[in-house]
C-alpha atoms as an extended CHARMM CRD file, in Angstrom:
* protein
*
       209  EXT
         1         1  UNK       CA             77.8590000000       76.7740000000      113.3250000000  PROA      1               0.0000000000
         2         2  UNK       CA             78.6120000000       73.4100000000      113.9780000000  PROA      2               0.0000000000
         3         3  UNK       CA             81.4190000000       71.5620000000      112.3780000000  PROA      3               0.0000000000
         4         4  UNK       CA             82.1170000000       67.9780000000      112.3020000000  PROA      4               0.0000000000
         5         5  UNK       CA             85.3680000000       66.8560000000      113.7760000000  PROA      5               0.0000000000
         6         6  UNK       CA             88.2020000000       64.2980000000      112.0250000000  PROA      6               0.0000000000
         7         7  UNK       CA             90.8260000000       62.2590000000      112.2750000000  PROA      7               0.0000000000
         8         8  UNK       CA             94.0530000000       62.2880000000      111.1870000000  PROA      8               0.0000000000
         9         9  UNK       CA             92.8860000000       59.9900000000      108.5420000000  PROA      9               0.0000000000
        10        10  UNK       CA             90.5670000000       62.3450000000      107.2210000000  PROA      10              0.0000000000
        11        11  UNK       CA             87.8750000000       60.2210000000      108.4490000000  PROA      11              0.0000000000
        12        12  UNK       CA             84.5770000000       61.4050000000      110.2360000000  PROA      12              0.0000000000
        13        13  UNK       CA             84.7810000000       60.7640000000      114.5310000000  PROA      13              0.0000000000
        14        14  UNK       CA             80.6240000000       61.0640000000      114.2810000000  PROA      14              0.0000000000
        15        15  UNK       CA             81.3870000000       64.1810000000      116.9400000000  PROA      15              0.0000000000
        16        16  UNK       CA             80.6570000000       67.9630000000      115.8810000000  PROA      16              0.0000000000
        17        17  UNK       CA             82.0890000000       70.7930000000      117.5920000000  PROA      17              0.0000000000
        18        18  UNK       CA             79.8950000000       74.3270000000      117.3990000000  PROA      18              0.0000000000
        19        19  UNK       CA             81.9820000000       77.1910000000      116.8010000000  PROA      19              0.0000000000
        20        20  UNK       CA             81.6140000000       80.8850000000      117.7940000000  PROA      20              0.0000000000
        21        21  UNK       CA             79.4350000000       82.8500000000      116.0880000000  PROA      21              0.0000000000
        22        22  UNK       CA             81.2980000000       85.7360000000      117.4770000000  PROA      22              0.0000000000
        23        23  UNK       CA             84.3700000000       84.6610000000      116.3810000000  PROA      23              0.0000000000
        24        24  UNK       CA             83.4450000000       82.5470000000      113.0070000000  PROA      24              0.0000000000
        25        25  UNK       CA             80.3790000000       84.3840000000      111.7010000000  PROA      25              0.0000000000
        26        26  UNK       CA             80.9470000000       87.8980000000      112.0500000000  PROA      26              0.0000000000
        27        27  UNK       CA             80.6380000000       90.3420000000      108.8770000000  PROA      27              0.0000000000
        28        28  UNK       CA             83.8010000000       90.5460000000      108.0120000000  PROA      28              0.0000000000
        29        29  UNK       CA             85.7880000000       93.9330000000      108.0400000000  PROA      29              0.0000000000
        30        30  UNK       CA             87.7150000000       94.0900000000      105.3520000000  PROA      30              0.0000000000
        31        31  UNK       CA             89.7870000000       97.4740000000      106.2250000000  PROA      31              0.0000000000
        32        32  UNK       CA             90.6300000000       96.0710000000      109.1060000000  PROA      32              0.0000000000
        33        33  UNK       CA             91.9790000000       92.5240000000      107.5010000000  PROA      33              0.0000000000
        34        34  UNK       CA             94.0930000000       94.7760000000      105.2380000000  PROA      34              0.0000000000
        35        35  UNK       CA             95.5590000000       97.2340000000      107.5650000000  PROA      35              0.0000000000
        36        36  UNK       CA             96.2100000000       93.5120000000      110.1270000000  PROA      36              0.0000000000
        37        37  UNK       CA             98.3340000000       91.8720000000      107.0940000000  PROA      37              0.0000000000
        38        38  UNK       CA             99.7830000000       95.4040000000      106.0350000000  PROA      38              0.0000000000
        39        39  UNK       CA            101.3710000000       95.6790000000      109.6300000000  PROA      39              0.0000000000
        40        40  UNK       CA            102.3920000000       92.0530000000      109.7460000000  PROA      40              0.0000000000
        41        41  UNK       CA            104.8100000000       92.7810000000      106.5080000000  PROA      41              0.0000000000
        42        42  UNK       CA            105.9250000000       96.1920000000      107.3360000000  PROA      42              0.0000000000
        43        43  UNK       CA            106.9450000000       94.7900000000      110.4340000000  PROA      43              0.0000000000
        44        44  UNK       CA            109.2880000000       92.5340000000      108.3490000000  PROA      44              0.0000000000
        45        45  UNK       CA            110.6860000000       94.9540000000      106.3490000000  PROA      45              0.0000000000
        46        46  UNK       CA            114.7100000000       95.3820000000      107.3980000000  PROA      46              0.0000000000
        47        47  UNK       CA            114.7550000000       98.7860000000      106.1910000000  PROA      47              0.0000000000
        48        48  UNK       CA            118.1230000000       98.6190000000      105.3770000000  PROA      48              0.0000000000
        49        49  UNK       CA            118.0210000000      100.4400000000      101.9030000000  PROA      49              0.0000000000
        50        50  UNK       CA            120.5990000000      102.7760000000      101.6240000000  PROA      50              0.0000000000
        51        51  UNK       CA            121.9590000000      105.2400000000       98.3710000000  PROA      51              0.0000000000
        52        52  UNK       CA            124.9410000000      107.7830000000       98.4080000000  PROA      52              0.0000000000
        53        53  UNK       CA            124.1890000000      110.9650000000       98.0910000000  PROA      53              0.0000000000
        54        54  UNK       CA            125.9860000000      113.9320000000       97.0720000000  PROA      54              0.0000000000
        55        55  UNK       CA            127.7220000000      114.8210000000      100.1040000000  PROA      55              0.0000000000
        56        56  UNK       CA            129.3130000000      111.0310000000      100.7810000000  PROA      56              0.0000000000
        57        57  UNK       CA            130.5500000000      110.4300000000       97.1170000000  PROA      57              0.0000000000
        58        58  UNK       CA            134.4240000000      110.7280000000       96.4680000000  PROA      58              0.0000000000
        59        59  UNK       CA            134.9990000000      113.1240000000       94.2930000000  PROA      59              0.0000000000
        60        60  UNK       CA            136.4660000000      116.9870000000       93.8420000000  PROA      60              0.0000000000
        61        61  UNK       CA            134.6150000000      119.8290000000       94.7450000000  PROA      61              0.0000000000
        62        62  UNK       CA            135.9400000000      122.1730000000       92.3540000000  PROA      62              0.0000000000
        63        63  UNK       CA            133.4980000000      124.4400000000       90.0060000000  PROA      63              0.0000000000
        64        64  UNK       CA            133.9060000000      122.5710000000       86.7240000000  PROA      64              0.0000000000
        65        65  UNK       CA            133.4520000000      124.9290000000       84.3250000000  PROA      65              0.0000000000
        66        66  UNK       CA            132.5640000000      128.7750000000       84.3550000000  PROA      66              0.0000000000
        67        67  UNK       CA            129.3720000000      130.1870000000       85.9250000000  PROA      67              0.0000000000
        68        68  UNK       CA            128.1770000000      131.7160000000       82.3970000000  PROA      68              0.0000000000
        69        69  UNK       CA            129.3010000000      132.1650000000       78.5890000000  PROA      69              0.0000000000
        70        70  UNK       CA            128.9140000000      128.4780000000       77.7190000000  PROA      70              0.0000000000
        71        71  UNK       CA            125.3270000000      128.0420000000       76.6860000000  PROA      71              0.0000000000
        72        72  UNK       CA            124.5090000000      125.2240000000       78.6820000000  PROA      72              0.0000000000
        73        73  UNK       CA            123.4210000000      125.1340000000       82.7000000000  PROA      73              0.0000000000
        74        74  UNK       CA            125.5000000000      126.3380000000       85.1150000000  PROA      74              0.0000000000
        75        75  UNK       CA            127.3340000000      123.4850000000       87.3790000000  PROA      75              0.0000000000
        76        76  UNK       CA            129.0280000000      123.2220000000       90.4060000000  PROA      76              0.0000000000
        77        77  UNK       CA            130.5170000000      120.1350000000       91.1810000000  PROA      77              0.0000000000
        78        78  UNK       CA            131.2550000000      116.7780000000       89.6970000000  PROA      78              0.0000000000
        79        79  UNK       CA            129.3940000000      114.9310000000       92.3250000000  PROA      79              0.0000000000
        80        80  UNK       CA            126.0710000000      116.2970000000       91.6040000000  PROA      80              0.0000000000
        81        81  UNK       CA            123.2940000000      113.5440000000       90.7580000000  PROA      81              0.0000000000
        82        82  UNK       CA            122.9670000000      114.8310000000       87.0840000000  PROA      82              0.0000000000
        83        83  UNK       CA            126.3870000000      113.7610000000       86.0150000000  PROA      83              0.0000000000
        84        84  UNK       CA            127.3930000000      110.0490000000       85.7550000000  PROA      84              0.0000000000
        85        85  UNK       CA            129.1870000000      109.1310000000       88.8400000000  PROA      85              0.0000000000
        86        86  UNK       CA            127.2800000000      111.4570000000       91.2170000000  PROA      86              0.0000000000
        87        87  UNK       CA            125.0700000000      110.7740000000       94.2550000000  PROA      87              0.0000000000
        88        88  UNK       CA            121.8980000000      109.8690000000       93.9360000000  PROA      88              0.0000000000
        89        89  UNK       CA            118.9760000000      112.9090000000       94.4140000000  PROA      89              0.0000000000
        90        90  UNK       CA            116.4300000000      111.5940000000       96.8190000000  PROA      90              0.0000000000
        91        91  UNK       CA            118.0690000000      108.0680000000       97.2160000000  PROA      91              0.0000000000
        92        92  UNK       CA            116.6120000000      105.7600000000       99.9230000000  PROA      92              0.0000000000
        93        93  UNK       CA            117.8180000000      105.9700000000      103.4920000000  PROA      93              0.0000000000
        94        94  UNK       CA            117.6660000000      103.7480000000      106.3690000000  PROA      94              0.0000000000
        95        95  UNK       CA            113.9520000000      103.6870000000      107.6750000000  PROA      95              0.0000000000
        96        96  UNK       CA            111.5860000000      101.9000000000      110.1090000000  PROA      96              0.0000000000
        97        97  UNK       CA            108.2540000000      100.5030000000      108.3590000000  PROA      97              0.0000000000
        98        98  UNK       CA            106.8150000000       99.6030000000      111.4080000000  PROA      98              0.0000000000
        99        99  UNK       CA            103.0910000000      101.1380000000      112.8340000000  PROA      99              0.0000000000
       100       100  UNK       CA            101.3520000000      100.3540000000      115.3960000000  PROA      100             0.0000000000
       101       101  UNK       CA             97.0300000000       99.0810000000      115.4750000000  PROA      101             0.0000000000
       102       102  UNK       CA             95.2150000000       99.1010000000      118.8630000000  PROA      102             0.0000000000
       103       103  UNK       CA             94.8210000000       95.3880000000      119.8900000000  PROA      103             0.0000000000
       104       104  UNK       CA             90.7970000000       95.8920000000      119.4230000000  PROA      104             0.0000000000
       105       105  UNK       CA             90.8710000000       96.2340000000      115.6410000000  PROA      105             0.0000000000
       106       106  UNK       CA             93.6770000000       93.8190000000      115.2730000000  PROA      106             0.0000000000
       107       107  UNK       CA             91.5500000000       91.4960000000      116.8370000000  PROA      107             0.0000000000
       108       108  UNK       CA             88.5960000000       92.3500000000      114.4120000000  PROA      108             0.0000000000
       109       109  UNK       CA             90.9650000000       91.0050000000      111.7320000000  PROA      109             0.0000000000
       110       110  UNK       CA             91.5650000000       87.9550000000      113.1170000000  PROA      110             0.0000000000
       111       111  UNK       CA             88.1840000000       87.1990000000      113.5400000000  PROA      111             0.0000000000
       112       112  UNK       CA             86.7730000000       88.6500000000      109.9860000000  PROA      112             0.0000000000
       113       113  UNK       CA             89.6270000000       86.2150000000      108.6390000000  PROA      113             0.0000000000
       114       114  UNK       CA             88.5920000000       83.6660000000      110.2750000000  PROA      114             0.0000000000
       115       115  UNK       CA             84.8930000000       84.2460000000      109.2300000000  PROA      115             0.0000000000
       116       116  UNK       CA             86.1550000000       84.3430000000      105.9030000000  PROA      116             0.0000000000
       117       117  UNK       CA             86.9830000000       81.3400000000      105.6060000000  PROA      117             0.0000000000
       118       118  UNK       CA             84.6250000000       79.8440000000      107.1320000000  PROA      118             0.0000000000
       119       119  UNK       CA             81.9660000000       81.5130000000      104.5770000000  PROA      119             0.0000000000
       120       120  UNK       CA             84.5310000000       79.9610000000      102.3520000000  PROA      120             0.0000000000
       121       121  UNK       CA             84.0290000000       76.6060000000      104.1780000000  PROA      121             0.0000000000
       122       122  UNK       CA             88.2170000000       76.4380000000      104.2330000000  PROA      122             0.0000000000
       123       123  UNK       CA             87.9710000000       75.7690000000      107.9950000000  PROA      123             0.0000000000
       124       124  UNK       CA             88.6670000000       71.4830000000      109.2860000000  PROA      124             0.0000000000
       125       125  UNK       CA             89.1090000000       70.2990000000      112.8060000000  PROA      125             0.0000000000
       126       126  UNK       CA             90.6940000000       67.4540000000      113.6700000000  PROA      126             0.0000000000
       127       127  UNK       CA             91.2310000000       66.1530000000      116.7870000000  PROA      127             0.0000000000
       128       128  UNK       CA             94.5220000000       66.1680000000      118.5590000000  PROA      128             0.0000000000
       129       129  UNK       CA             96.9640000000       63.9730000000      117.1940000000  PROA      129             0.0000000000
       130       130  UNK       CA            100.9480000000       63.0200000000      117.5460000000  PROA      130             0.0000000000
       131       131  UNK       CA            103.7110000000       61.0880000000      116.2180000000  PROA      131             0.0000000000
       132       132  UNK       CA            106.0860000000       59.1400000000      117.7930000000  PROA      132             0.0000000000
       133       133  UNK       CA            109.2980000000       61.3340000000      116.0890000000  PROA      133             0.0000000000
       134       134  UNK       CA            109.4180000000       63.4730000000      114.0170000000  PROA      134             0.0000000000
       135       135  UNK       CA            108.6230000000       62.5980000000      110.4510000000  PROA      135             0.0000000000
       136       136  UNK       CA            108.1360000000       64.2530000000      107.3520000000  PROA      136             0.0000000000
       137       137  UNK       CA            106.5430000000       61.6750000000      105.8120000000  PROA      137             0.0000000000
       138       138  UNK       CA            104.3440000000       60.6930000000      108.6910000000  PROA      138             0.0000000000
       139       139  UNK       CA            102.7510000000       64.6390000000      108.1230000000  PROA      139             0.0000000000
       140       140  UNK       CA            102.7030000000       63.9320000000      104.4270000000  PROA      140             0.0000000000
       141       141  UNK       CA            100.3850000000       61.0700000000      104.3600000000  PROA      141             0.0000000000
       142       142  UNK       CA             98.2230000000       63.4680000000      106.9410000000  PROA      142             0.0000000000
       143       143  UNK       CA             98.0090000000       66.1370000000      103.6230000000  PROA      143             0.0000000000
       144       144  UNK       CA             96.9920000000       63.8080000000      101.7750000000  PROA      144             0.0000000000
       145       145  UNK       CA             94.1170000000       61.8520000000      103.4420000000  PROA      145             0.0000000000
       146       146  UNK       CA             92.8250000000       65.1370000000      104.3840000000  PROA      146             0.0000000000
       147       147  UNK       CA             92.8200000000       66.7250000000      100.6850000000  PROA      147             0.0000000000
       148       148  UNK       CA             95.6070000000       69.3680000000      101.2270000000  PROA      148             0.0000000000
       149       149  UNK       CA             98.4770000000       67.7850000000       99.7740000000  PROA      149             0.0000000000
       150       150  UNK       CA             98.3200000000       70.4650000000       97.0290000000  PROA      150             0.0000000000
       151       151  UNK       CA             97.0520000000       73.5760000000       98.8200000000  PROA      151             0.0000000000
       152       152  UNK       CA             98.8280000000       75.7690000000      101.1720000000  PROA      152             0.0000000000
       153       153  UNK       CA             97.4740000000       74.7520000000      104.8440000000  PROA      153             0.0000000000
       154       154  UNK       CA             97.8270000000       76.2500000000      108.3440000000  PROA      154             0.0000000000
       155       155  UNK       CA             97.4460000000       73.6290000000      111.4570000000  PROA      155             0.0000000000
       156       156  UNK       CA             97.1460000000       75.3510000000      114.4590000000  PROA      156             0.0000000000
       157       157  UNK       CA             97.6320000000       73.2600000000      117.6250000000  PROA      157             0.0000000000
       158       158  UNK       CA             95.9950000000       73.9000000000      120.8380000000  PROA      158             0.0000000000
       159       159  UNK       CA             99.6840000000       74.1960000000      122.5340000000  PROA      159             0.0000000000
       160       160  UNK       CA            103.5700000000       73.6690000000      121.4100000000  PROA      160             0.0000000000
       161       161  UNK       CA            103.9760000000       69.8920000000      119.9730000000  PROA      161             0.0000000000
       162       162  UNK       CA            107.5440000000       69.8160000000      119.0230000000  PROA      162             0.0000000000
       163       163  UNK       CA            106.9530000000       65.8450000000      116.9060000000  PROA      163             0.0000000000
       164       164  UNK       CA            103.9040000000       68.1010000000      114.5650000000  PROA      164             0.0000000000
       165       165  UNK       CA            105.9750000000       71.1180000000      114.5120000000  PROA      165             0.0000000000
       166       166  UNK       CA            108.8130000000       68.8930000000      112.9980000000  PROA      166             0.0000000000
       167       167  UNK       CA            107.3650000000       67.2870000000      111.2810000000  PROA      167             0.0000000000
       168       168  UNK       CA            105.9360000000       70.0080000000      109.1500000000  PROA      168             0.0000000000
       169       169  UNK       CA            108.9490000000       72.2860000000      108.7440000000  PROA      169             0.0000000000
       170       170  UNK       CA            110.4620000000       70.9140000000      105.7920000000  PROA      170             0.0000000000
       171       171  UNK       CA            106.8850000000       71.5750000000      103.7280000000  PROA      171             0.0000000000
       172       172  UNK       CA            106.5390000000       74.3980000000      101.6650000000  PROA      172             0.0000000000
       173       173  UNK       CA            103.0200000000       75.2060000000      101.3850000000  PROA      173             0.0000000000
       174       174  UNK       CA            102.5190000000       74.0950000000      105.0730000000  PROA      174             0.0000000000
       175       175  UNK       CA            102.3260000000       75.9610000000      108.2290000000  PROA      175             0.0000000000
       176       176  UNK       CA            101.9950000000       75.1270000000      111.8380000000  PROA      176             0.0000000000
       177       177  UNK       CA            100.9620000000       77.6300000000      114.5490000000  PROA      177             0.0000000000
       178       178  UNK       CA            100.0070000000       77.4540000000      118.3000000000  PROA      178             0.0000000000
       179       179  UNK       CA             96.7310000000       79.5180000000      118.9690000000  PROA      179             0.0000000000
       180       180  UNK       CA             98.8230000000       82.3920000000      120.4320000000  PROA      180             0.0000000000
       181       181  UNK       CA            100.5860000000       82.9650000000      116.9500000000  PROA      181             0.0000000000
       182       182  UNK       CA             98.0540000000       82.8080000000      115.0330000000  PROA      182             0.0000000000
       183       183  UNK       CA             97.5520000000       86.1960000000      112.7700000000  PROA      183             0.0000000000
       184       184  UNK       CA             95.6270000000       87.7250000000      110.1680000000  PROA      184             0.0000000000
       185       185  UNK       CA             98.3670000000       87.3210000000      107.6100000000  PROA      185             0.0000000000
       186       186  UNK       CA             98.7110000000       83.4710000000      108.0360000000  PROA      186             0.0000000000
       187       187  UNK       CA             95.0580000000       82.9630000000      107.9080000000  PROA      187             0.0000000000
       188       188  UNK       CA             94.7300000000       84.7730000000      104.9220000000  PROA      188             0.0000000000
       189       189  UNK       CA             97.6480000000       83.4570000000      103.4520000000  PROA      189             0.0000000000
       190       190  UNK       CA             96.3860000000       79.8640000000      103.5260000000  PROA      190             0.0000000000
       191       191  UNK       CA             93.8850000000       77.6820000000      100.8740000000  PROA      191             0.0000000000
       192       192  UNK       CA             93.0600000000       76.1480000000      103.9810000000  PROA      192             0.0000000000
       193       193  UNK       CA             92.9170000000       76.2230000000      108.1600000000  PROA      193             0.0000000000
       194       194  UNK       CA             93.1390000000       73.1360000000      109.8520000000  PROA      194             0.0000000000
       195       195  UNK       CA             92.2390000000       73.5810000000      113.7110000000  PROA      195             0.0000000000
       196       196  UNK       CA             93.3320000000       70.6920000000      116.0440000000  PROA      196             0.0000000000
       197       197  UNK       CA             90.3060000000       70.3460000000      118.4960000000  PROA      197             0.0000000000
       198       198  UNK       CA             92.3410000000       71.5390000000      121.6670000000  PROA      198             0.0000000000
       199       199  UNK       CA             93.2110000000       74.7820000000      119.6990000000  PROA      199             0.0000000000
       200       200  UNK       CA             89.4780000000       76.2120000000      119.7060000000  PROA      200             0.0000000000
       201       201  UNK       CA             89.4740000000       77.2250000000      123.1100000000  PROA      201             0.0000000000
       202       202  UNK       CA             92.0470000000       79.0230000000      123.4010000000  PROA      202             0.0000000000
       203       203  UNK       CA             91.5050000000       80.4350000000      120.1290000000  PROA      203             0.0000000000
       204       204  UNK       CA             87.9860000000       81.8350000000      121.1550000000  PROA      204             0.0000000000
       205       205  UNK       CA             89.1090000000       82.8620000000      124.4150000000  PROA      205             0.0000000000
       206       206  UNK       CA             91.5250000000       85.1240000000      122.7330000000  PROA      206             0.0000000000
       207       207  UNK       CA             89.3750000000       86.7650000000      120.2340000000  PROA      207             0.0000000000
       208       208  UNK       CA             86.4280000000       87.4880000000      122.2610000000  PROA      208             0.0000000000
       209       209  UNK       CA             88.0420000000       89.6180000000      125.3370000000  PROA      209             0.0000000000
């Protein structure tokens, strides 16, 4: 599919750029795209959840009342979880969330994202650009002449430009990625993907050994 190629003014260069059918027009596999962005934020997860239970409250051990005789269940100590005060029965406990996908199917995700939204014609390119510092407003005025000022958007740049990076940070709904970072999650998590010419490469490269 070919794809014609902008500037950062949002304005047409007259050049097209064809893009991989093996990478942008595959059926997409939508297991695999949900098992990709399920690792991705299970990955995230700290974990760190933690309840006491029984045997690390403070409290006596002592039998509180008599084994049988007063009608109501028999009860042991004042630090069980059915009296207020006690540990918690089944509480959470420290935990990793983290699993593991064979680099073949997480690879399938990236490209059945990416072939989503190309279906969903949410894919630009633009050709490499810069600024002089970095500015937020320079990147602004790049939202807007492209149409994304309102929509969450993912650049990603062909390699590390620290002036675009920058410039970028202090956006909410904006994102910007190198081709080795990109992932299913961010893809997917964007209205829109915005590739910067030098970026396709490397990109198809990656997703097609």
């Amino acid at each position: 599919m070919k794809v014609a190629v902008l500037d950062k003014n949002g304005k047409d260069t007259g050049r097209k750029v064809e893009l991989s059918k093996d990478v942008y027009g595959i059926e997409p596999n939508n297991h695999a795209v949900y098992l990709d962005v399920k690792q991705f934020l299970a990955n995230k997860r700290q974990g760190t959840h933690k309840a006491k239970e029984r045997a690390e409250i403070t409290g006596s051990t002592r039998k509180i009342k008599k084994q049988k005789g007063t009608g109501t269940a028999r009860a042991g100590s004042i630090k069980s979880g059915l009296f207020k005060g006690g540990g918690r029965m089944f509480g959470p406990r420290p935990r990793n969330y983290s699993f593991k996908l064979n680099k073949n199917l997480k690879r399938l995700a990236r490209k059945s994202a990416l072939s989503m939204k190309a279906n969903d014609k949410a894919i630009m390119v633009v050709e490499d650009f810069n600024f002089e510092s970095p500015k937020t407003k320079d990147f602004t005025s790049v939202l807007k002449t492209l149409g994304l000022e309102n929509k969450k958007s993912l650049f990603v740049l062909g390699e590390s430009n620290n002036n675009v990076y920058l410039s970028s940070r202090n956006l909410k709904g904006t994102e910007v990625v190198t081709n080795s970072e990109l992932s299913t999650y961010k893809i997917m998590n964007a209205n829109n993907v915005v590739l910067f010419e030098g970026s396709l490469e490397g990109i198809e490269t990656n997703l097609s050994k």
